[in-house]
C-alpha positions as CSV (number, residue, x, y, z in Angstrom):
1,X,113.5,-22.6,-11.4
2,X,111.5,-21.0,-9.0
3,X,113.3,-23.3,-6.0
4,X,116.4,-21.4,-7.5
5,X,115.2,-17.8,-6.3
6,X,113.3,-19.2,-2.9
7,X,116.1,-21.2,-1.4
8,X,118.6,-18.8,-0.9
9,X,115.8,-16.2,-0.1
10,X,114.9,-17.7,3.2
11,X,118.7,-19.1,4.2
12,X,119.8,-15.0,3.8
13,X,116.3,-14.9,6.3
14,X,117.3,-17.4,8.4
15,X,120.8,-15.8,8.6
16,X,120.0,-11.7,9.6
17,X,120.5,-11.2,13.5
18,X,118.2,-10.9,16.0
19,X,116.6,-7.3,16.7
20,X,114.9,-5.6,19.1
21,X,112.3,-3.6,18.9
22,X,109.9,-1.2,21.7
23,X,106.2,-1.7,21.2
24,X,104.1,1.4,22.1
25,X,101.7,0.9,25.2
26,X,99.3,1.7,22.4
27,X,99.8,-0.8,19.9
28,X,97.7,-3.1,21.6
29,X,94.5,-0.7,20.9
30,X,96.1,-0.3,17.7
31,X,95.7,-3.5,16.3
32,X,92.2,-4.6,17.8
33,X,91.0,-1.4,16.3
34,X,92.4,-1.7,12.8
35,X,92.5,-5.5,12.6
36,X,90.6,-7.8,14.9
37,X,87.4,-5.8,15.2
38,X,87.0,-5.5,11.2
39,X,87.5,-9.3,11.1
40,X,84.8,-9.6,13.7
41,X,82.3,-7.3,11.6
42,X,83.6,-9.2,8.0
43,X,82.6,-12.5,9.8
44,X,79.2,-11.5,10.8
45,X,78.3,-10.2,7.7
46,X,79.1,-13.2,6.1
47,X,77.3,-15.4,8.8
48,X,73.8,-12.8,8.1
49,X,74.3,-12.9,4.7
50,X,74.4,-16.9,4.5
51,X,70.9,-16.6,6.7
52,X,69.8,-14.6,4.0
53,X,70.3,-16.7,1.1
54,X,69.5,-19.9,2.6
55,X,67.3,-19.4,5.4
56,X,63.8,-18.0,3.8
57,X,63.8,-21.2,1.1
58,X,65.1,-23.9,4.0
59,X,62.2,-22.0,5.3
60,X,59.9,-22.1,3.3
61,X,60.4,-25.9,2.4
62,X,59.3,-26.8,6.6
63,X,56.3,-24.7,6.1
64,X,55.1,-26.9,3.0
65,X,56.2,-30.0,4.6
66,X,54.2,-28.7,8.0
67,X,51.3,-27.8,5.9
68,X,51.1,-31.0,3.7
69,X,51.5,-33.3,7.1
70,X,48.7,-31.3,8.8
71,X,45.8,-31.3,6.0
Protein backbone atom coordinates (compact mmCIF):
# COMPACT_ATOMS: atom_id res chain seq x y z
CA UNK A 1 0.00 0.00 0.00
CA UNK A 2 2.47 2.18 0.97
CA UNK A 3 4.82 1.19 -2.31
CA UNK A 4 1.58 2.57 -4.04
CA UNK A 5 2.07 6.31 -2.75
CA UNK A 6 6.13 6.18 -2.80
CA UNK A 7 6.71 5.00 -6.35
CA UNK A 8 5.27 7.53 -8.24
CA UNK A 9 6.41 10.06 -5.61
CA UNK A 10 10.04 9.77 -6.55
CA UNK A 11 9.56 9.00 -10.58
CA UNK A 12 7.41 12.79 -10.50
CA UNK A 13 11.15 13.56 -8.43
CA UNK A 14 13.10 12.08 -10.78
CA UNK A 15 11.23 13.75 -13.60
CA UNK A 16 11.18 17.91 -12.52
CA UNK A 17 14.11 19.78 -14.49
CA UNK A 18 17.12 20.84 -13.52
CA UNK A 19 17.40 24.41 -11.58
CA UNK A 20 19.75 26.80 -10.80
CA UNK A 21 20.18 28.48 -7.97
CA UNK A 22 22.93 31.53 -6.58
CA UNK A 23 24.37 30.79 -3.24
CA UNK A 24 25.22 33.89 -1.14
CA UNK A 25 29.10 34.40 -0.47
CA UNK A 26 27.63 34.08 3.05
CA UNK A 27 26.09 30.84 3.18
CA UNK A 28 29.13 29.22 3.86
CA UNK A 29 29.40 31.11 7.40
CA UNK A 30 25.81 30.36 7.42
CA UNK A 31 25.78 26.87 7.71
CA UNK A 32 29.01 26.27 9.93
CA UNK A 33 27.40 28.65 12.33
CA UNK A 34 23.92 27.12 12.47
CA UNK A 35 24.79 23.55 11.70
CA UNK A 36 28.29 22.14 11.95
CA UNK A 37 29.47 23.94 15.05
CA UNK A 38 26.26 22.80 17.20
CA UNK A 39 27.06 19.24 15.99
CA UNK A 40 30.60 19.79 17.15
CA UNK A 41 29.37 21.06 20.78
CA UNK A 42 26.31 18.08 20.76
CA UNK A 43 29.25 15.53 20.18
CA UNK A 44 31.37 16.68 22.97
CA UNK A 45 28.76 16.79 25.35
CA UNK A 46 27.98 13.40 24.73
CA UNK A 47 31.71 12.29 24.72
CA UNK A 48 32.05 14.31 28.57
CA UNK A 49 28.96 13.02 29.61
CA UNK A 50 29.98 9.18 28.82
CA UNK A 51 33.34 10.09 30.97
CA UNK A 52 31.02 10.94 33.56
CA UNK A 53 29.09 7.96 33.87
CA UNK A 54 31.60 5.44 33.32
CA UNK A 55 34.85 6.85 34.13
CA UNK A 56 34.75 7.42 38.19
CA UNK A 57 33.41 3.45 38.68
CA UNK A 58 36.01 2.06 35.81
CA UNK A 59 37.91 4.22 38.12
CA UNK A 60 37.34 3.22 41.05
CA UNK A 61 37.49 -0.59 40.15
CA UNK A 62 41.70 0.04 39.16
CA UNK A 63 42.17 1.64 42.42
CA UNK A 64 40.77 -1.52 44.39
CA UNK A 65 42.51 -3.82 42.13
CA UNK A 66 45.86 -1.49 42.63
CA UNK A 67 45.22 -1.53 46.32
CA UNK A 68 44.45 -5.27 46.71
CA UNK A 69 47.74 -6.19 44.51
CA UNK A 70 49.91 -3.92 46.63
CA UNK A 71 48.95 -5.04 50.43
Amino acid sequence: MMMRRIIPFFMALASLPATQAYIDPGTGGMIIGGSIWPLLVALFAAIGGFFVKFFRPIKRGVSRLWRKNGK
